[in-house]
C-alpha positions as CSV (number, residue, x, y, z in Angstrom):
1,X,1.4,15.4,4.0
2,X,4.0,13.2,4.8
3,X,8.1,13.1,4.5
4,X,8.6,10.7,1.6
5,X,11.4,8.6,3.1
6,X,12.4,11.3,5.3
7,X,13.4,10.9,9.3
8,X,9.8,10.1,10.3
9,X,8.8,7.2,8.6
10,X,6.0,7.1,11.5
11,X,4.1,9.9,9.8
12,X,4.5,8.5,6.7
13,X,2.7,5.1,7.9
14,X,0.4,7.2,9.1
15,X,-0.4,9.5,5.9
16,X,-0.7,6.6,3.8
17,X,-2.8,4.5,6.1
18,X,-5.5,6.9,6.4
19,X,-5.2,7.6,2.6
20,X,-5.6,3.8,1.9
21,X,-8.6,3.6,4.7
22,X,-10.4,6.8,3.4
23,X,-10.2,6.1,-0.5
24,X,-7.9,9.4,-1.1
25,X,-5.3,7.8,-3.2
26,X,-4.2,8.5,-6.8
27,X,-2.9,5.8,-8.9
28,X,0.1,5.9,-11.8
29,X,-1.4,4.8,-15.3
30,X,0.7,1.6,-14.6
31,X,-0.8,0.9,-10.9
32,X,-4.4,1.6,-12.1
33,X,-4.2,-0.7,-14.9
34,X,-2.5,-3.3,-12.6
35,X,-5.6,-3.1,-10.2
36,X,-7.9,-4.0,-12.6
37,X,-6.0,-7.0,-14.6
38,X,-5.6,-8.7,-11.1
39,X,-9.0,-8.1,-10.4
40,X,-8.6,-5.4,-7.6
41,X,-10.8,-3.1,-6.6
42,X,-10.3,0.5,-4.6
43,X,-12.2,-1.4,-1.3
44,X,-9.6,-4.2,-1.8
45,X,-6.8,-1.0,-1.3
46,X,-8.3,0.2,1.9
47,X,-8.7,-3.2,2.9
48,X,-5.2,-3.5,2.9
49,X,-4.9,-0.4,4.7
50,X,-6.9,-1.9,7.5
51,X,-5.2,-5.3,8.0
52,X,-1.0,-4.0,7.3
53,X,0.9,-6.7,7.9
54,X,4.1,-5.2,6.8
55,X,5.2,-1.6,5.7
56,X,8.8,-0.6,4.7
57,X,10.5,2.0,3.0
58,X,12.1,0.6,-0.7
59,X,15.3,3.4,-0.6
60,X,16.3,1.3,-3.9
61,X,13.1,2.3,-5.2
62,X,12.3,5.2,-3.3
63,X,8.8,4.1,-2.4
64,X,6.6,2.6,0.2
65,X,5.9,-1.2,0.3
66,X,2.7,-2.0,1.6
67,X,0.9,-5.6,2.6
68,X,-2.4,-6.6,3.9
69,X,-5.4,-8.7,3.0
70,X,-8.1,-7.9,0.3
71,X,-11.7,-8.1,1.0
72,X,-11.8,-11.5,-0.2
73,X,-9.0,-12.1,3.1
74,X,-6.3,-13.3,0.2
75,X,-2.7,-11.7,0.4
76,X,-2.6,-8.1,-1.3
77,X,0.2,-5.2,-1.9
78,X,1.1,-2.4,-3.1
79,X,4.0,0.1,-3.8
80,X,3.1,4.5,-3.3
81,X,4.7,7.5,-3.2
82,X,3.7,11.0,-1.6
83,X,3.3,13.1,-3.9
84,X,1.3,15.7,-2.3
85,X,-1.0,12.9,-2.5
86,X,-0.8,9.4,-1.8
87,X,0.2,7.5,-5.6
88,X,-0.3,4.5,-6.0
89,X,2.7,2.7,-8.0
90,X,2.3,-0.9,-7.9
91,X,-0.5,-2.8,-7.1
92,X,0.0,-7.1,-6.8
93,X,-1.9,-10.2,-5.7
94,X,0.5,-11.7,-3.6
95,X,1.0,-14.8,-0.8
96,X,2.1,-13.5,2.8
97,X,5.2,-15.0,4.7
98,X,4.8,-16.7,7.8
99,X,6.2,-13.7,9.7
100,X,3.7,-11.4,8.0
101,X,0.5,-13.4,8.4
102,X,1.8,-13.7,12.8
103,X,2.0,-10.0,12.7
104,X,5.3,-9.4,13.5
């Protein structure tokens, strides 16, 4: 599994990528609940696997920012941990920057 904010951030990216893509993701009682009242769905999750846009380590926070597009191509993200597993934290509808939508 991966470092968890640890020197190779690359793995992480990695780790929770494939976790998103592949549906092997736990969820906090707070992220699940979030999921369903914004009317989220675990294919929405890997969809934003698929389409990243913008990944980051939150040291404030000490977990993984993530941001892609849901299945309905609207703005998605979402906030995980490793924790053995990938946990999901934070799940949010949410508009992409200009910089994000180009990709860069």
């Amino acid at each position: 599994m991966g470092t968890q904010g640890g020197t190779d951030r690359g793995v992480d990216k990695k780790v929770i990528i494939e976790a998103l893509i592949n549906d092997e993701i736990q969820f906090t009682k707070h992220g699940f609940q979030q999921m369903i009242d914004r009317k989220l769905v675990r294919a929405d999750l890997a969809n934003i696997g698929r389409t990243c846009v913008a990944f980051k380590w939150q040291d404030d926070k000490k977990t993984y920012f993530v941001a892609g597009y849901d299945t309905k191509g609207k703005g998605a993200a979402l906030s995980c941990k490793i924790e053995g597993a990938v946990v999901i934290i934070t799940v949010m509808k949410r508009h992409l920057t200009q910089k994000e939508k180009a990709g860069k």
